[in-house]
C-alpha atoms as a printed R data frame, in Angstrom:
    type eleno elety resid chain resno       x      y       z
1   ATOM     1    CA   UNK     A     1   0.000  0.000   0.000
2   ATOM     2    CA   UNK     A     2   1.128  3.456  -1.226
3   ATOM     3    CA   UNK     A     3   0.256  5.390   2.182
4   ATOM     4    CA   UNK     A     4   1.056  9.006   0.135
5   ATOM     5    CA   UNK     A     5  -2.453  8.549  -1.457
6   ATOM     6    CA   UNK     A     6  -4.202  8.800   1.636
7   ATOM     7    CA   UNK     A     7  -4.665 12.133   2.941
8   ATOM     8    CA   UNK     A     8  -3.644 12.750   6.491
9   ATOM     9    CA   UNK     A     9  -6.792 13.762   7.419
10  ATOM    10    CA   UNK     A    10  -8.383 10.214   6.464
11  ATOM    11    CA   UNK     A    11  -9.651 11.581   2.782
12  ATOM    12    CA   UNK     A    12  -9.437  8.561   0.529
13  ATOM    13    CA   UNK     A    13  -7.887 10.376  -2.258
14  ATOM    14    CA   UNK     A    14  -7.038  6.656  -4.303
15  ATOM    15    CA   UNK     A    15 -10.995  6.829  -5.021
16  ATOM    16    CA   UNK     A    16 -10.952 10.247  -6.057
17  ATOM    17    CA   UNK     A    17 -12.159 11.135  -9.033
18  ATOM    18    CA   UNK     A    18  -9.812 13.878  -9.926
19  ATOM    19    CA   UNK     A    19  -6.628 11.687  -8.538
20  ATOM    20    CA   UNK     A    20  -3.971 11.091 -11.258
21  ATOM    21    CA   UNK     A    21  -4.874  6.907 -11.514
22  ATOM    22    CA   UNK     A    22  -8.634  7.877 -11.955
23  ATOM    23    CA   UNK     A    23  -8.826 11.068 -13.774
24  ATOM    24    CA   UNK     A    24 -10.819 10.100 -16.965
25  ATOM    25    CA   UNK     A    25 -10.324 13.104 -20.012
26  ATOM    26    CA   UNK     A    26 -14.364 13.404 -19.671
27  ATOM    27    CA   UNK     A    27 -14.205 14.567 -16.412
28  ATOM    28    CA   UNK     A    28 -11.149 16.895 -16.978
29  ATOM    29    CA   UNK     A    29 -13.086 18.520 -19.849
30  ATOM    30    CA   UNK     A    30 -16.348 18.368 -17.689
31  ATOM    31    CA   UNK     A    31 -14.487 20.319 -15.112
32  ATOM    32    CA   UNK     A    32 -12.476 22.575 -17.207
33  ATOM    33    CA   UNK     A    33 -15.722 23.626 -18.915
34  ATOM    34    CA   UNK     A    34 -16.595 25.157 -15.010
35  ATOM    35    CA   UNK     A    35 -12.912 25.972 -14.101
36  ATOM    36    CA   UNK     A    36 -11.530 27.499 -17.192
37  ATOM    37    CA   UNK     A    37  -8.571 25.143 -16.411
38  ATOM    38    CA   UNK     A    38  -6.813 23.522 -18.854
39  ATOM    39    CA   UNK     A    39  -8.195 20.062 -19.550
40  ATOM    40    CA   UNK     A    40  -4.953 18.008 -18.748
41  ATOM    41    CA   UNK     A    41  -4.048 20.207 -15.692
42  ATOM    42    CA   UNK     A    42  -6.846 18.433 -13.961
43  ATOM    43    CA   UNK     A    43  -4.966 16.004 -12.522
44  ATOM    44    CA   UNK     A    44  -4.362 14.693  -8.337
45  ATOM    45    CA   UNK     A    45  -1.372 13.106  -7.377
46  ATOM    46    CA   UNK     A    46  -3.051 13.568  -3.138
47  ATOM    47    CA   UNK     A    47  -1.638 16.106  -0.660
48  ATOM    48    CA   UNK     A    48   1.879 14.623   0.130
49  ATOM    49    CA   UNK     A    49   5.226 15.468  -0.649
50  ATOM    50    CA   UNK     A    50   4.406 19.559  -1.164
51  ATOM    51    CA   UNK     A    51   1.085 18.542  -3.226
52  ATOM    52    CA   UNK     A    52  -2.411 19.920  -1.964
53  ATOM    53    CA   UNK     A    53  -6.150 18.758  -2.731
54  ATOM    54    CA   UNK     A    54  -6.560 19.830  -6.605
55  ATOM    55    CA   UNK     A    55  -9.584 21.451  -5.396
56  ATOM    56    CA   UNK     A    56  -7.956 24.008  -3.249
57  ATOM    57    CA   UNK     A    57  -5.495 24.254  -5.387
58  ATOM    58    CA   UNK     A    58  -7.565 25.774  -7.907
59  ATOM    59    CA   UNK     A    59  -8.862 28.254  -5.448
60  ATOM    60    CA   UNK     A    60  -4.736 29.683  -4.393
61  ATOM    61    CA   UNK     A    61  -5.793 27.993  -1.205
62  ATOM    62    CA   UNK     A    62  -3.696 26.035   1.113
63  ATOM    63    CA   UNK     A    63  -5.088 23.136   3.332
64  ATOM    64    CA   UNK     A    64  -5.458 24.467   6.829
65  ATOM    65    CA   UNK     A    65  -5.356 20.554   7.950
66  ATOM    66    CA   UNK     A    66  -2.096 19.435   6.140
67  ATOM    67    CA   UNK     A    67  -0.521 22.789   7.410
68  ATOM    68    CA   UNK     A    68  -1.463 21.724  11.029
69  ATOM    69    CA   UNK     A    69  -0.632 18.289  10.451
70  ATOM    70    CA   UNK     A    70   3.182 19.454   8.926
71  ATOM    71    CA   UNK     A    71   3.710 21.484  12.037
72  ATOM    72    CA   UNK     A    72   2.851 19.227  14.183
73  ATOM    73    CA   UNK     A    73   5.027 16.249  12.396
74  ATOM    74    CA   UNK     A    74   2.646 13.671  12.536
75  ATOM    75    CA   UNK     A    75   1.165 11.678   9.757
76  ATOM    76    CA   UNK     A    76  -2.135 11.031  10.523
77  ATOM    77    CA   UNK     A    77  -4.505 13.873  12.288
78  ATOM    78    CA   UNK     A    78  -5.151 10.534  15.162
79  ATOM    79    CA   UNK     A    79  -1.599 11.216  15.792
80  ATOM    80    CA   UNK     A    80  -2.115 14.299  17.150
81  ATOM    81    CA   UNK     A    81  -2.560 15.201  21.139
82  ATOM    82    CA   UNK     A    82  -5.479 17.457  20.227
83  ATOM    83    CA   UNK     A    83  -7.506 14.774  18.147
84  ATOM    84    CA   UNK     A    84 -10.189 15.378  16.864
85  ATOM    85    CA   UNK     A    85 -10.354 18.971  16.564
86  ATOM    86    CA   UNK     A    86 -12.632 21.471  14.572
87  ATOM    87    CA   UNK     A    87 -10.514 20.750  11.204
88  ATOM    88    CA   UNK     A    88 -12.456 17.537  11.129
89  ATOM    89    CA   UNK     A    89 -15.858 18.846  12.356
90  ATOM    90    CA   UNK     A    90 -18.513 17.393  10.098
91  ATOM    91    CA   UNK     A    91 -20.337 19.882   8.423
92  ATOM    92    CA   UNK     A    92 -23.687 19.524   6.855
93  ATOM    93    CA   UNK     A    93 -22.752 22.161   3.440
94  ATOM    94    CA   UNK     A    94 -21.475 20.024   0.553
95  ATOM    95    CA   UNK     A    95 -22.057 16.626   2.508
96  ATOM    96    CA   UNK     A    96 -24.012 14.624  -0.001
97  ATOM    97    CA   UNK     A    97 -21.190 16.087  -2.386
98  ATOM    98    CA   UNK     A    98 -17.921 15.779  -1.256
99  ATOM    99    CA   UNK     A    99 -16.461 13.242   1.087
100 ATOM   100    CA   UNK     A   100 -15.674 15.536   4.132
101 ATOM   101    CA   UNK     A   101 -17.998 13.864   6.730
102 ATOM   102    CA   UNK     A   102 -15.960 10.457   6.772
103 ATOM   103    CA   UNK     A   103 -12.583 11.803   7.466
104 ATOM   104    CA   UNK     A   104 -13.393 11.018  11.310
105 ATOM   105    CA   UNK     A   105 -14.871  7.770  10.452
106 ATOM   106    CA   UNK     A   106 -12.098  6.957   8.466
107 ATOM   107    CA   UNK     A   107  -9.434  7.897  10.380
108 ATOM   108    CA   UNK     A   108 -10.618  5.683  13.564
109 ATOM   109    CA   UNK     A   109 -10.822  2.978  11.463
110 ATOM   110    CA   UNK     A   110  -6.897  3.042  10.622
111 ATOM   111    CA   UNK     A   111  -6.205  3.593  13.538
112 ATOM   112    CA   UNK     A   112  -7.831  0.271  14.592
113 ATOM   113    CA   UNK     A   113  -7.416 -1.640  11.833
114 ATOM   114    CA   UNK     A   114  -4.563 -0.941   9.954
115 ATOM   115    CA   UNK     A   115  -3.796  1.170   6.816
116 ATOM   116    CA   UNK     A   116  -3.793 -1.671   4.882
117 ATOM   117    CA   UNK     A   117  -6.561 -2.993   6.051
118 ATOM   118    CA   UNK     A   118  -8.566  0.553   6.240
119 ATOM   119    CA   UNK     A   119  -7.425  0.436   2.102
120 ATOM   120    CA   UNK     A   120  -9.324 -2.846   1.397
121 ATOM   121    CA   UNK     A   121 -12.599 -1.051   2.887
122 ATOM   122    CA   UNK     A   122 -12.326  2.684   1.572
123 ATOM   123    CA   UNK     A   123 -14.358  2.220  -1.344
124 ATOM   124    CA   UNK     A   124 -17.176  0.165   0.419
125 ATOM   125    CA   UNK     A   125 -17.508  3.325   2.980
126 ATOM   126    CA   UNK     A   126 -16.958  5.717   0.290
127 ATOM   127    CA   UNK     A   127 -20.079  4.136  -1.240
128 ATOM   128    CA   UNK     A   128 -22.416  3.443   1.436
129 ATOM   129    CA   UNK     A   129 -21.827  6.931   2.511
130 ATOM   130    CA   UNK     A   130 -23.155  9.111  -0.979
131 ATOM   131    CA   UNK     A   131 -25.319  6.127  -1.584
132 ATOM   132    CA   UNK     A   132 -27.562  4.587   1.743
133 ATOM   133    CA   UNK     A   133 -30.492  6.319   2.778
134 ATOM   134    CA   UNK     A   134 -30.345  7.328   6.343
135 ATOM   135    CA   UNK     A   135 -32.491  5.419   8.953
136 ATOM   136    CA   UNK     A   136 -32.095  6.849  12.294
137 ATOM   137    CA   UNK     A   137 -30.529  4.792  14.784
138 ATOM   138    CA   UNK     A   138 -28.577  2.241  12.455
139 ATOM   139    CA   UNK     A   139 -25.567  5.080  10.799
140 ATOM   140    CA   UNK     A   140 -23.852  3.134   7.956
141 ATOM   141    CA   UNK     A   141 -24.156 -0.594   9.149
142 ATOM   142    CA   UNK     A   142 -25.648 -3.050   6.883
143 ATOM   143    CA   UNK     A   143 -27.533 -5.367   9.028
């Protein structure tokens, strides 16, 4: 397993749409049409080694996470003394969009089980979280 594809805030970015292995030249057209960004600049190699979410990247922003993360010298944010912390607060704006809301989910569950193992399940939560109908009471599970 390739850890520098997994953000250090527990964002998948191997399942990513826009990440370099998975970028398809519909979607970089489909998103250049909104960006104005050159087709094959739409590309994600993750945010490690000096590289930043393409998203923010397109914005001139830097990630307030992976800046905290850097400073603190620890690869994952459940290394940190002040985990979890409002970086990772689930927000409610963009949730049925974009993967933010499973960062703390995810990030438990490497802890527990294992990068590797975490890997083999990504896509499964990834899924079941855009994709399962909430029923109060029962979260993600599948029972």
């Amino acid at each position: 397993m390739n850890e520098k594809i997994v953000a250090p805030c527990g964002i998948d970015c191997f399942n990513c749409e826009m990440y370099a292995e998975n970028v398809t030249p519909e979607f970089q057209e489909r998103l250049s049409g909104t960006t104005k960004i050159p087709a094959e600049k739409i590309t994600c190699a993750g945010c490690t080694d000096g590289n930043i979410c393409l998203l923010l990247k397109m914005q001139g922003k830097s990630c307030k996470t992976l800046d905290c993360v850097q400073q603190k010298g620890v690869d994952y944010c459940f290394n940190c003394t002040d985990f979890p912390c409002l970086y990772l607060m689930p927000l409610a704006d963009g949730a049925g969009k974009f993967p933010q809301n499973i960062k703390l989910y995810n990030l438990c569950q490497i802890k527990k089980i294992g990068l590797d193992n975490w890997v083999l399940q990504a896509a499964e939560i990834r899924h079941t979280y855009f994709t399962k109908k909430i029923a109060i009471g029962e979260g993600g599970s599948t029972e």
